[in-house]
Structure formats: C-alpha cells, structure tokens
C-alpha positions as CSV (number, residue, x, y, z in Angstrom):
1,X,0.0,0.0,0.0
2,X,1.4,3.6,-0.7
3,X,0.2,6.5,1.1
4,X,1.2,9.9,-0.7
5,X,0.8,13.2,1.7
6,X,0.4,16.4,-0.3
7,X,2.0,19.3,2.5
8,X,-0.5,22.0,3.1
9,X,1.9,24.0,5.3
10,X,5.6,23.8,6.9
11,X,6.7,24.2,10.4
12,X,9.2,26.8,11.0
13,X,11.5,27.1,14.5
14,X,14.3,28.9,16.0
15,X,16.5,26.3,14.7
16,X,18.5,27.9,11.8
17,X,20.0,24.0,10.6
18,X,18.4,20.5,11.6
19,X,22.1,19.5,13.2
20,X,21.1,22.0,16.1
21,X,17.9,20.2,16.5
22,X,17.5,18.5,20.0
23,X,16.4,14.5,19.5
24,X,15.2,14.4,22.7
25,X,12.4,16.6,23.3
26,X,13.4,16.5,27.2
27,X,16.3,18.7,26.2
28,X,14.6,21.5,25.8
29,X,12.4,23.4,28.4
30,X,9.9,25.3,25.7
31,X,10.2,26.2,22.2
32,X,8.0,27.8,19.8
33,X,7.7,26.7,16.5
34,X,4.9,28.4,13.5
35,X,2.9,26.9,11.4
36,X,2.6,28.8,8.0
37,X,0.2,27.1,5.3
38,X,0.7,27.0,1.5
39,X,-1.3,29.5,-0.1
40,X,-4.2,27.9,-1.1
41,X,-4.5,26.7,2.1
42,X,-4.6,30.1,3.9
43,X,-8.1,30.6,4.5
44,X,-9.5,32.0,8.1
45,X,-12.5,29.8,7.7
46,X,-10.5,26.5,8.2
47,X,-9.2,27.5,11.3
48,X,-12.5,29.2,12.5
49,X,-13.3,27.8,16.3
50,X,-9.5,26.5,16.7
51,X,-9.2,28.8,19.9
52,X,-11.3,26.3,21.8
53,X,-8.6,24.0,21.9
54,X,-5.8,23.4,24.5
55,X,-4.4,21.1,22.3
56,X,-3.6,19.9,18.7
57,X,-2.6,16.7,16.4
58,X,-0.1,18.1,14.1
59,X,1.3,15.2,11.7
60,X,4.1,15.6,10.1
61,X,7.3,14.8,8.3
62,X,10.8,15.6,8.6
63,X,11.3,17.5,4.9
64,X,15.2,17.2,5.6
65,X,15.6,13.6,6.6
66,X,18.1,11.2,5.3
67,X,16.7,8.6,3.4
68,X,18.4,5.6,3.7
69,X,15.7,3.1,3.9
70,X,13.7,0.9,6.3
71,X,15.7,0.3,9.5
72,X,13.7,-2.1,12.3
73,X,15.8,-0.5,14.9
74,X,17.5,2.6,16.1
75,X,19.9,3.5,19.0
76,X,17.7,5.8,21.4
77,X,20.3,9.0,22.6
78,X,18.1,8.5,25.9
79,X,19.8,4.8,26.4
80,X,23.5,6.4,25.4
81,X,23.0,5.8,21.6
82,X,24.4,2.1,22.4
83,X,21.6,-0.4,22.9
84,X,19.5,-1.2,20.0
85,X,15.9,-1.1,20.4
86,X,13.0,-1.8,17.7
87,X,11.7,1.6,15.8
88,X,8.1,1.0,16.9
89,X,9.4,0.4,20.7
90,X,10.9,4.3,21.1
C-alpha cells in the first residue's frame, strides 16, 4: 500500500539548521515553532473555532531527513546511543 501526503503548510522554529535540533524533546524546556500554510491553504475559515482548543494533532514529516531506507531498529540517545531497540518500541 502507498500512502502519498500532499504538505499544506511547513513548520518553521528557532533552529536555523536540523544538526542544532534536540532529538530528545526532554532537552529543551519550551520552544515555539509556527505553522505557515501554503497559499491555497490560507483561509481563516479553516481555522475558525481552533481557539477552543488546549491542544492539537499536528502530523508531520521531517522534509530534511536522510533517506536511507527501512531500518527495524534505532539507538535511542536516551539509552547512550548504544543499545539497540526496535523503531516501533521508542
């Protein structure tokens, strides 16, 4: 099965380059990042009654992430970056 995601907007932070990116989000107390939409996707009605929200479900992908393939497991930084775990397990 293929799933294809068209991106309606991109996400943009204080981080100038991904290197300076924490990969633990533990690591940093608070950051603010914006959302900024394409523009045919900037329409006040579709956010209309987002204020009543405390929270939202943002998905997303990483638009400068390696692509080196499927990998079943990583090396969490949060276990030292030495002990293997499975992807679907961190």
């Amino acid at each position: 099965m293929d799933v294809q995601i068209q991106a309606i907007a991109r996400m943009k932070s204080d981080f100038p380059t991904k290197f300076g990116i924490p990969r633990q989000s533990g690591l940093v107390d608070a950051l603010e990042s914006t959302i900024v939409f394409e523009p045919e996707f900037r329409n006040a009605d579709a956010l209309r009654g987002i204020e009543g929200f405390s929270h939202l479900w943002i998905i997303w992908q990483f638009s400068q992430a390696v692509r080196q393939g499927w990998s079943p497991t990583v090396r969490p930084p949060r276990l030292g970056g030495n002990t293997r775990m499975g992807v679907f397990a961190t």
